[in-house]
C-alpha positions in Angstrom: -256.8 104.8 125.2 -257.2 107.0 128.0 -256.4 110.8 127.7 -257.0 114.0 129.6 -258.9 116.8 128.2 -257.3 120.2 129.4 -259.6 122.9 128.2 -261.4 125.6 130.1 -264.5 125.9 127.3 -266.8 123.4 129.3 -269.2 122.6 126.9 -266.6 121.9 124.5 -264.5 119.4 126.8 -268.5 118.3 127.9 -268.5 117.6 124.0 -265.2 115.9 123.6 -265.4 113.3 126.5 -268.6 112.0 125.3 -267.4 112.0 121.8 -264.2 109.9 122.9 -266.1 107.8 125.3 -268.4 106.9 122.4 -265.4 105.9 120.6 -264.4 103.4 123.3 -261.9 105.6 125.0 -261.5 107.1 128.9 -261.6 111.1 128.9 -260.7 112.9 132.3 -261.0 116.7 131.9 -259.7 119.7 133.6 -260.5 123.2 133.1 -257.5 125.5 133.8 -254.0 124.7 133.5 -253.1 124.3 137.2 -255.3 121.5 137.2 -254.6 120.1 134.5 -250.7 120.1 134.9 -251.3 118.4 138.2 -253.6 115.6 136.4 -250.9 115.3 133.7 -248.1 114.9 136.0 -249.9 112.1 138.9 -252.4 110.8 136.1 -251.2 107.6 133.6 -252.3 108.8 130.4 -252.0 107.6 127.1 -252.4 111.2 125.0 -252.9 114.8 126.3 -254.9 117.2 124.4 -254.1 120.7 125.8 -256.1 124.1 124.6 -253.1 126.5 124.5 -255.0 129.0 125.9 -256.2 128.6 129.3 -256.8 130.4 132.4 -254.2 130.0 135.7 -251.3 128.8 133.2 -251.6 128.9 129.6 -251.4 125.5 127.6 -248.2 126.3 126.4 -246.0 126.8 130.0 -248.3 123.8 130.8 -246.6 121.3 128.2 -242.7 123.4 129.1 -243.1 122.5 132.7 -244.3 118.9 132.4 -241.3 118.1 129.8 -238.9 120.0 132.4 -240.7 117.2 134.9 -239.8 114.4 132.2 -243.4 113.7 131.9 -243.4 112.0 128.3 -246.6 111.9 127.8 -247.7 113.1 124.4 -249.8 116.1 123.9 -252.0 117.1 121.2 -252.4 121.3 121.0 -255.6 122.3 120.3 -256.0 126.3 119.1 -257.4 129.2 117.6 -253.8 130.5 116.5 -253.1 128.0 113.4 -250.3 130.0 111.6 -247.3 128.4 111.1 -245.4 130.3 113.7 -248.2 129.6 116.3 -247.6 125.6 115.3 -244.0 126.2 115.4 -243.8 127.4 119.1 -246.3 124.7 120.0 -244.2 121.8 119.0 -241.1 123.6 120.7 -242.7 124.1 123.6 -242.7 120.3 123.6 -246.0 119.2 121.7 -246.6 116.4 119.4 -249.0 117.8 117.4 -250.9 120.6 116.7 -254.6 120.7 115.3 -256.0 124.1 114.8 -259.5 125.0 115.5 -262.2 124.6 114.1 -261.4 120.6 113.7 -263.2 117.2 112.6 -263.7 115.4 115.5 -262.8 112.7 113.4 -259.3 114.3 112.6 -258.8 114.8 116.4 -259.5 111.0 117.1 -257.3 110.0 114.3 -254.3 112.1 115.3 -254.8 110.4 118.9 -255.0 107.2 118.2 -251.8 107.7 116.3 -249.7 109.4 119.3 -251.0 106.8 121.5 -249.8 103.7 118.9 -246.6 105.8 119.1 -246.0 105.8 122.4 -247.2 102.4 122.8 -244.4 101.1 120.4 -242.3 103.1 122.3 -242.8 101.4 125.5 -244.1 97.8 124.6 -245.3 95.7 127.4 -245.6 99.0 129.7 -249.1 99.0 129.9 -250.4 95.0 130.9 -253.4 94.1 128.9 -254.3 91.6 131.6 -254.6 91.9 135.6 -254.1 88.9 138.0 -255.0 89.0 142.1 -254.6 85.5 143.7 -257.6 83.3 141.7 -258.6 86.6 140.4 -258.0 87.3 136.4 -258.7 90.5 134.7 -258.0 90.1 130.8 -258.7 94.1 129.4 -258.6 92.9 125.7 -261.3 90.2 125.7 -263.2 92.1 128.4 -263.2 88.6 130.5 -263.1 88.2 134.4 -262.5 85.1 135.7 -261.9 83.7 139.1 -260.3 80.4 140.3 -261.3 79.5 136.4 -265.0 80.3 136.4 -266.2 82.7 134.2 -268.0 85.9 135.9 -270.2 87.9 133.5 -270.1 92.0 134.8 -271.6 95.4 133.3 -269.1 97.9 131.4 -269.0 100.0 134.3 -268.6 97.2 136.7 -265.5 95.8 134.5 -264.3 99.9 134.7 -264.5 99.3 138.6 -262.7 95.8 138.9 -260.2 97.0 136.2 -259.0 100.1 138.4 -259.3 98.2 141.6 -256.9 95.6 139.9 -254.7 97.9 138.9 -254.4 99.5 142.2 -254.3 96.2 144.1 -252.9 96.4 147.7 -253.3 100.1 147.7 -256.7 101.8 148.8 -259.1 103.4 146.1 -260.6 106.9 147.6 -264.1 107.5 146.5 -262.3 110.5 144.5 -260.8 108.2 142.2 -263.2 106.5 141.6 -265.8 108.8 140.5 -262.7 110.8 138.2 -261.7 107.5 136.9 -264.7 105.4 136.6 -267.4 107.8 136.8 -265.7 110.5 134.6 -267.3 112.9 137.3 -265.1 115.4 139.0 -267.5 117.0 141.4 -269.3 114.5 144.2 -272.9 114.1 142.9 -274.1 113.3 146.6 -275.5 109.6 145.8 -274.7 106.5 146.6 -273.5 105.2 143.2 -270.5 104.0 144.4 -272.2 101.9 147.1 -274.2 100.4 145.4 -271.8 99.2 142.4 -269.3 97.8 144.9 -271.9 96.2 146.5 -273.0 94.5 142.9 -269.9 93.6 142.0 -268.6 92.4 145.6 -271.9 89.7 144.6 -270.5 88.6 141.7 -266.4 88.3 142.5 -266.6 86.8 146.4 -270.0 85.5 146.7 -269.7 81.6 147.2 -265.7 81.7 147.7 -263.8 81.8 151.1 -261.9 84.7 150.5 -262.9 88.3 150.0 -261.1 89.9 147.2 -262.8 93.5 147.3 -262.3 95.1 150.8 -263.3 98.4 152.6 -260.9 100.1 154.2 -263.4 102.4 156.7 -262.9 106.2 156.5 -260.7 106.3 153.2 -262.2 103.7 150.5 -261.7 100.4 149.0 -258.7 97.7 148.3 -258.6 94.8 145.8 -256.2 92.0 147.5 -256.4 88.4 148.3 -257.3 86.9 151.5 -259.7 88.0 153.9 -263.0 86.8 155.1 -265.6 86.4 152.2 
């Protein structure tokens, strides 16, 4: 499952992406509602959980003007106000569901798991559980990689990386992206992390074939496709 956190209390969206990551999900976060619309709208996510109040736009014109866009995706209300007008204008402003603070974390994980199953049987077959890139295969359920049949063995964040690359194939990967989507980071912490995992796992997918699979494109960031010079 992979959601977006839209709440401008940073220790408390600090909290919630290590509590869903621990639960074997991907958290983004954004921390006004500019942001946060603008991750919503270009972002594929499987659940949205929106504080409804937040600075730059409030949570609740957020959720209007992404329906008004068509954006589907469903969101989760997180608040203060838990009266049952406060719920009522939530869930016609276009949210799913409304959990009023304080919460379980528990309660929150269950309510997001169960938007997500929705919207999954909702759209069967729209998200592939397996990626494929000439001799290249990506299977996200078992957590296997394979390449022309032979099994390669990679580290979580190292499948993270391949899996995004895959799904991005033939279109270049900024460094941005990658430390948002892999990385969970949305500031540039100045190292060289990125290097150096490419690098690792560029050892392990073309090392001993005659094609390159993982490419840098100079000056803008990196492209899974076949062919190419190993």
């Amino acid at each position: 499952m992979r959601l977006l956190i839209i709440e401008d209390d940073r220790e408390a969206a600090s909290y919630l992406s290590k509590a869903f990551r621990e639960a074997g999900h991907v958290a983004d976060l954004a921390h006004d509602g500019l942001d946060g619309y603008a991750m919503a709208r270009e972002g594929d996510y499987d659940v949205l959980v929106v504080d409804r109040m937040l600075p730059k736009l409030d949570g609740l014109s957020l959720i209007r003007s992404l329906r008004e866009q068509e954006v589907g995706t469903p969101v989760l209300i997180l608040s203060a106000l838990g009266q049952v007008d406060d719920r009522v204008k939530g869930l016609r402003a276009g949210g799913d569901d409304y959990l009023p603070k304080p919460y379980a974390f528990s309660e929150l994980l269950a309510r997001s798991e169960v938007l997500a199953r929705r919207r999954g049987s909702a759209s069967a077959g729209a998200e592939p559980t397996a990626y494929r890139v000439g001799d290249l295969e990506l299977d996200r359920l078992s957590h296997r990689v394979t390449r022309a049949g032979q099994e390669i063995v990679l580290q979580p964040r190292e499948f993270r990386l391949l899996e995004y690359l895959m799904r991005h194939a033939g279109q270049v990967v900024t460094r941005t992206m990658l430390l948002e989507h892999v990385w969970d980071y949305h500031f540039d912490p100045q190292t060289n992390v990125i290097d150096v995992h490419v690098s690792r796992l560029r050892a392990k997918i073309d090392k001993g074939f005659e094609r390159a699979m993982i490419h840098t494109v100079r000056g803008a960031g990196y492209m899974v496709r076949a062919g190419g010079e190993a």
